[in-house]
N, C-alpha and C positions, 0 to 999 in steps of 0.2 A: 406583512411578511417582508420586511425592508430595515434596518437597522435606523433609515431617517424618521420612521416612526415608531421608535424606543426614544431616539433621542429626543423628539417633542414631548412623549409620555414617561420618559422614567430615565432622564438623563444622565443622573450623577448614580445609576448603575451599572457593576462591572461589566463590562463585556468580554475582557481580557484578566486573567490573571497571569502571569507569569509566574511557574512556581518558586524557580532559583534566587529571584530576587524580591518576588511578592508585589511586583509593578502592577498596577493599575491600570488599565484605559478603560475611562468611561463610554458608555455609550455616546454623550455629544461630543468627547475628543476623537471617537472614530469616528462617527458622522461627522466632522471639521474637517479633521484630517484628510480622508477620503476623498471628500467634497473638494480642496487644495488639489490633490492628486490627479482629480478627476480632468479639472480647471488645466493644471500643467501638462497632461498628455492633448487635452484637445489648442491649447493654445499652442502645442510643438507641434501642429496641422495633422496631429494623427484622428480619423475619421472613425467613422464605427463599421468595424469590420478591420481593421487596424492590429496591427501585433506589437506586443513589448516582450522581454522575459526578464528573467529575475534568479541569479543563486546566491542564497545566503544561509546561515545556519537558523535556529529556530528563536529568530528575531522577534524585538517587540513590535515591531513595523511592518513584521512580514503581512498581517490580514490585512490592515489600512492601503497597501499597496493593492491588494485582488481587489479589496472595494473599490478603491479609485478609478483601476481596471473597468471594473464591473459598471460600473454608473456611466463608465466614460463608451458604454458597447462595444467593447477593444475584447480580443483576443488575448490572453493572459497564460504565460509559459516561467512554470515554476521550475526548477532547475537542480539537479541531486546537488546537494553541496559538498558530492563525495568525489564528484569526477575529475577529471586530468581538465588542463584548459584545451586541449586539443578535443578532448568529449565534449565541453561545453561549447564549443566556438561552433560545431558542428553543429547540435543544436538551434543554437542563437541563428545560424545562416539558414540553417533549413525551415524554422518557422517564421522567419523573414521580418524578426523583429524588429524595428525602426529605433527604441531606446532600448536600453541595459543597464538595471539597477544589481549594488552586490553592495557588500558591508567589507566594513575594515578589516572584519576575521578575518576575508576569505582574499585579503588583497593581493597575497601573493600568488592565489591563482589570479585573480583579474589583472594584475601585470602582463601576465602570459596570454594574455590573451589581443595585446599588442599586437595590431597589424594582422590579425585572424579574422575580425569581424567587420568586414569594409562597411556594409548595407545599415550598419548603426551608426544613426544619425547623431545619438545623445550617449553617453555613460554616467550615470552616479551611483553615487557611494555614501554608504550610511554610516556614519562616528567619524570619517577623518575622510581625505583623499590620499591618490598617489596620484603621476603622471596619466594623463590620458583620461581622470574624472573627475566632473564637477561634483560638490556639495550636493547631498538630497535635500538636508535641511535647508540649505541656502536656497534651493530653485525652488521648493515649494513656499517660501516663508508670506512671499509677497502677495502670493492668491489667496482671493473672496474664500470663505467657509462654507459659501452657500452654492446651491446645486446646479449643475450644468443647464440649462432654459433645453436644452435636446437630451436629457439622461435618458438613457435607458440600458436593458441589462448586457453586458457583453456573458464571456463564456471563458473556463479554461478551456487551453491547449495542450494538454501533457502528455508527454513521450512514453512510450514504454521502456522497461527498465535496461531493453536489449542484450539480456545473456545470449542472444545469439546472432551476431549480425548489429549493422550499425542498431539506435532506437527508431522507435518511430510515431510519429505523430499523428495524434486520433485528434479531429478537426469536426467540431459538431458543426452541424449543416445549419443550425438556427439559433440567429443571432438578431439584435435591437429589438427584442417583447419591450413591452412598456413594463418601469418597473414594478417589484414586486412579483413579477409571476412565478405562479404556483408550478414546481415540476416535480416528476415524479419521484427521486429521491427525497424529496420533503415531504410527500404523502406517507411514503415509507415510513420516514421518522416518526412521523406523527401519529398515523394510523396502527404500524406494529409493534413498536418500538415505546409510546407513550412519549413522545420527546412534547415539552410546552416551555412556556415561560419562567417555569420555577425550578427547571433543568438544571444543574449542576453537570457537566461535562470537562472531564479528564482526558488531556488527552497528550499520550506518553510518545507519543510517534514523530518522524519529520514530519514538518508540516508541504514537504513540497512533495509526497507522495499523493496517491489520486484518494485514498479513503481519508485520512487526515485533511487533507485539503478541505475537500467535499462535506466532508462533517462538520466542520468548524463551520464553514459558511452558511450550512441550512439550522446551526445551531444559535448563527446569531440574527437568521433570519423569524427564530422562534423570540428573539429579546430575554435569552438565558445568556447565561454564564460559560465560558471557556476556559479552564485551567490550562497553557499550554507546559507540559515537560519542557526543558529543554534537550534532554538525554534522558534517556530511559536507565530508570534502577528503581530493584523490585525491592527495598524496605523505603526507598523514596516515593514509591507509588501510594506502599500502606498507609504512611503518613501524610501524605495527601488525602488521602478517600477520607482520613478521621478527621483532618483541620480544616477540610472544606465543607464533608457532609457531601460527598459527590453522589451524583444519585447515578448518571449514566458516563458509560466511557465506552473505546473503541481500544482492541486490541489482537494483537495474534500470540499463535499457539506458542513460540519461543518466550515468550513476556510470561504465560504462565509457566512453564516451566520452570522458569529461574525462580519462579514466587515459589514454586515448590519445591526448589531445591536449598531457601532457605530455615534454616534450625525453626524447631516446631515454637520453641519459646519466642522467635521473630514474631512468626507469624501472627500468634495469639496475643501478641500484644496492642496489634492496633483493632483496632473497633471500625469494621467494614460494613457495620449493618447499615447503612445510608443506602447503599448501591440498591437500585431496583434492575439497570440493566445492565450486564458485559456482554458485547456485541463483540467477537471476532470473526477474523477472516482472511484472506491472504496466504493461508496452508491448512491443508485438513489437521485436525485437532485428532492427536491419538485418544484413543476412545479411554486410555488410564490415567490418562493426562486430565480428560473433560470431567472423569465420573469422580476424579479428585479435589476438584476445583466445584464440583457442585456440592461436596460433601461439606469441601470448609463454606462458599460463599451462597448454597444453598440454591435453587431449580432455577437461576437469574442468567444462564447463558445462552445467550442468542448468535446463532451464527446463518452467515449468508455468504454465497458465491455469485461471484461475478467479475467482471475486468474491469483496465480505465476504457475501454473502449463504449461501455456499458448497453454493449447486446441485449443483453438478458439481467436477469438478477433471479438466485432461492433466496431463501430464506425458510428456519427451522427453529422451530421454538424448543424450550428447554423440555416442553411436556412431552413434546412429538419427538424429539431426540432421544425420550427416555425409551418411546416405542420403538423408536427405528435408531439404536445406535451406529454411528457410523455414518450416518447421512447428510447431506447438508441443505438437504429441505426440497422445498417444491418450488416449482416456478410463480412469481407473482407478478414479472416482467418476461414477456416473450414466452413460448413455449417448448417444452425441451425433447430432444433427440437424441438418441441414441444410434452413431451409423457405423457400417462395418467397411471394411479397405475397399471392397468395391462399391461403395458408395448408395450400397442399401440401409433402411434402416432396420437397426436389429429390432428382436424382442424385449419384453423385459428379464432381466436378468442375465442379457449376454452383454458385452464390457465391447465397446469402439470408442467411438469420438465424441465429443459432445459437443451440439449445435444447439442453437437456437431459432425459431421463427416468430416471425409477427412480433419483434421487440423493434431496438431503436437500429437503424442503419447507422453503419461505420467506415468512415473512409483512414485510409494511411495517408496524410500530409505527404503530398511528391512522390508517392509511389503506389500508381494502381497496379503493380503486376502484385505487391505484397497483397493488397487490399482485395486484389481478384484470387487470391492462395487460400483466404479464408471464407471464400463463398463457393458452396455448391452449386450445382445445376438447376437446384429446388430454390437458390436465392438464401438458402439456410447460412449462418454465419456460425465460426466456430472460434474458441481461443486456440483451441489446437491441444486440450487437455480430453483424459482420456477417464469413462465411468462409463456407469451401468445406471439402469430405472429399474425398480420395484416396480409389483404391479399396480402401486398406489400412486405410481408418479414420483416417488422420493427418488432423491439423486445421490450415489455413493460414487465421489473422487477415485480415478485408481492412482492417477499419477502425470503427468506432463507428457506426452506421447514421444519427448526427445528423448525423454533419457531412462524410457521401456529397456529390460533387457532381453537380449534373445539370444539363452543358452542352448546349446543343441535342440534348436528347434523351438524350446518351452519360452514363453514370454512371462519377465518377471517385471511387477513390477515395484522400485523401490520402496515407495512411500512406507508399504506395510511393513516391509523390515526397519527401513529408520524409526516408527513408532514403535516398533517394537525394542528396538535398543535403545529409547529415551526413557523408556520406565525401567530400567538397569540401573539399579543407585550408584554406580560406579561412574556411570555418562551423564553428563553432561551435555555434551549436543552430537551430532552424526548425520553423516551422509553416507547415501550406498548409489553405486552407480556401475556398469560395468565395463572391466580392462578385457584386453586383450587377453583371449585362450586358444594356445591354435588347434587343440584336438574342438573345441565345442563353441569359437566364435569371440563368446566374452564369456567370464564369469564373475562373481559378485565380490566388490572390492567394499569394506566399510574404512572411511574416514571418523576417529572418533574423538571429540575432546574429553577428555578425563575430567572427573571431580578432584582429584588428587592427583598433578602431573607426573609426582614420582611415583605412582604406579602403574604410569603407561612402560605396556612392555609387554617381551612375550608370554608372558601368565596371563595378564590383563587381558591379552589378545586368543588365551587360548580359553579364558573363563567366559569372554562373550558370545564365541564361536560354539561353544558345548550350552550356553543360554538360550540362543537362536533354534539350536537343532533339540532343544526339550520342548521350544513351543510351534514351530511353524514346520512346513517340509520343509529335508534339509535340500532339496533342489535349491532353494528358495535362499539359502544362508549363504552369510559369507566363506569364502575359502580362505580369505586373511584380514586382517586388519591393521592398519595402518593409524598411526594417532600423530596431531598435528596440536599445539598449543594451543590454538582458537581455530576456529572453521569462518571462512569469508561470508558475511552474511551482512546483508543491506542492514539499516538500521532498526525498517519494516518488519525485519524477520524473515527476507527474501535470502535462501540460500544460494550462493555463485557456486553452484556446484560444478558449473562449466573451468570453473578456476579451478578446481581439484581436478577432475576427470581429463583435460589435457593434459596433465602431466604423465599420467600412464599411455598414451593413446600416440605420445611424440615419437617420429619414424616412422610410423606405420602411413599407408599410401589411401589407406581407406576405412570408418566407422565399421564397414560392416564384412566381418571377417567370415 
């Protein structure tokens, strides 16, 4: 369960493909490589229990750097390679990392970050330098291949993506196991999932997000294969699944979407039968969205909930989705709750907060009042998202408990009207959130991107508006719609829907009217 032993048993295979350019890294030049890495952070007197971080785009070096990390029992903080250098520096200071690696893409944020990050001791940079950074290549050239005489496994560190408030740092309590050990996301893989050795794994996402991450590395801890994207595009995907024979991959519900918004003769052209698993996650999957997506790629969709914080974990197979649509499974990490505002737990089928018990403890890096916000009286931890339990224990999403509406009185919640305007062959993507109303508080504003941008307008607006109220209560619909070229969304799939929702909300002295 350790990539150093692929590379004694089946060296000169892949372990890396890159799709854009079709690079290679064998398993012994990640095992080398790593092993150098490893060498150069404990020679820079970083100990075990030690932090570094790291933003780059979705590099060939990016994994060799977590290995190195990881062998070297270090702390390891992957970094959005979306954010301002003042986002990142924050970051960098607050997980207290002692080096700082970035690539030549991203130099002209690492310029700015001049004079931000006092507590880093080293900076490099991967393809070239500017001021202020040594060579990667250069600092690693000169170290041994071979393994630290103290390796063992270090741990990420990763921020959450902080739509609301600074990020914050989940800081696993357990760190230097002797290498190779088994943990429970690799059970997962293995046990529900079918992940082995002969894995073919696609993976479309950044790689500095916590599911991407996470995947890749218990993927190469199986001695399969990793295709990394470097950018996600949905006939880039198809022809990937046919040229590689991908058997599993990791995705969210915006990645299908766009696969089914393109032309039918796309679609059919490439040959997807390889795939045995598509795992998403990261936003409920509109239930016309999933039962689409099963028709073309057949009962292979698996989806699970959870955070980077990783509380808890469901997980929901394709068969059991077919009985319980809408759901995202049962608990198979920690056990789940369903609690109401005063802090009872509901029944099944009434909709509060959803916790978790008896899963993994989570702390916020430098800040226990956040870390004391998501625990209960009972010790239960919560993300702070808000469902319902069946009587069977399945778990149905309503929505993010921030951005609930509460129009005269009635609590709505988004999600089901966004899914409900992405199966509108007119839309393309959407957000609902609510503005300010002063007779009833808020009411429901949709954000929408067009398939056709010359058709955003007030038809388009009054045709979605009359679509909403043939299918849900019109409590429930929009009173206008606003359309925007593209909608802010992470790379993951994560909507910034907090970036749309202040713009209406600017002036006012208070959320809640």
């Amino acid at each position: 369960m350790h990539i150093r032993e692929f590379a004694r048993t089946n060296p000169d295979k892949p372990a890396i493909i890159m799709a854009g350019t079709g690079e290679i890294i064998t398993y012994r030049e990640l095992d080398e490589r790593s092993n150098r890495i490893a060498r150069y952070f404990r020679d820079q007197g970083l100990g075990v229990g030690e932090h570094i971080a790291f933003l780059m785009e979705n590099h060939t070096r990016f994994l060799e750097i977590c290995w190195g990390a990881q062998r070297a029992g270090l702390y390891y903080t992957a970094i959005s390679s979306r954010l301002s250098a003042e986002e990142a520096a924050y970051i960098i200071n607050d997980c207290g990392a002692r080096i700082f690696i970035t690539s030549a893409v991203k130099s002209d944020l690492a310029s700015g970050l001049t004079g931000k990050i006092p507590n880093v001791q080293t900076s490099l940079m991967l393809d070239d330098v500017v001021d202020g950074f040594t060579s990667f290549e250069a600092a690693m050239a000169d170290y041994p291949a071979t393994p630290l005489p103290d390796e063992c496994e270090g741990a990420d560190m990763l921020y959450s993506s902080g739509t609301t408030g600074k990020p914050k740092g989940i800081k696993p309590p357990d760190i230097g196991e002797p290498i190779g050990s088994e943990d429970s996301l690799y059970t997962v893989l293995k046990h529900l999932y079918g992940f082995e050795q002969e894995t073919v794994y696609l993976s479309p996402a950044p790689l500095y997000h916590a599911a991407p991450l996470r995947y890749n590395m218990r993927v190469q801890r199986f001695g399969a294969t990793c295709i990394i994207m470097e950018n996600f595009d949905a006939e880039t995907y198809l022809k990937l699944v046919e040229r590689y024979k991908v058997t599993h991959s990791q995705m969210v519900p915006t990645m299908f979407v766009r696969m089914l918004k393109l032309e039918e003769s796309l679609r059919e052209k490439y040959d997807v039968s390889s795939l045995k698993v598509a795992i998403h996650a990261a936003a409920p999957c509109p239930e016309k969205v999933k039962y689409a997506m099963m028709d073309w790629w057949g009962p292979i969709l698996h989806e699970y909930y959870g955070g980077t914080e990783g509380n808890g974990y469901c997980t929901i197979s394709p068969e059991e989705w077919l009985t319980h649509p809408g759901s995202v499974g049962r608990a198979v990490i920690g056990t789940l709750h369903v609690v109401g505002d005063d802090g009872t737990e509901l029944p099944a089928g009434e909709t509060g907060t959803i916790y978790f018990s008896d899963g993994k403890d989570f702390s916020y890096h430098n800040d226990p009042e956040r870390t004391a916000e998501n625990y209960n009286d009972k010790g239960w931890s919560t993300l702070g998202d808000v469902g319902r339990l069946d009587e069977e224990g399945y778990l149905y999403l309503t929505d993010r408990k921030s951005y609930m509406i509460i129009s005269g009185g009635v609590n709505i919640y988004p999600q089901e009207i966004e899914d409900l305007l992405l199966t509108h062959p007119k839309v393309y993507d959407a957000a609902v959130f609510g503005v300010p109303n002063e007779e009833f508080g808020e009411e429901v504003k949709a954000v929408i991107q067009a398939v056709n941008p010359l058709e955003a307008g007030p038809d388009l607006e009054a045709e979605l508006i009359a679509f909403c109220r043939s299918e849900i209560s019109h409590v429930k619909c929009p009173k206008s719609v606003d359309f925007e070229k593209e909608l802010p969304r992470h790379p993951t799939g994560k909507l910034y829907k907090r970036l749309l929702r202040d713009r209406y909300w600017q002036g006012q002295t208070s959320r809640i009217l």
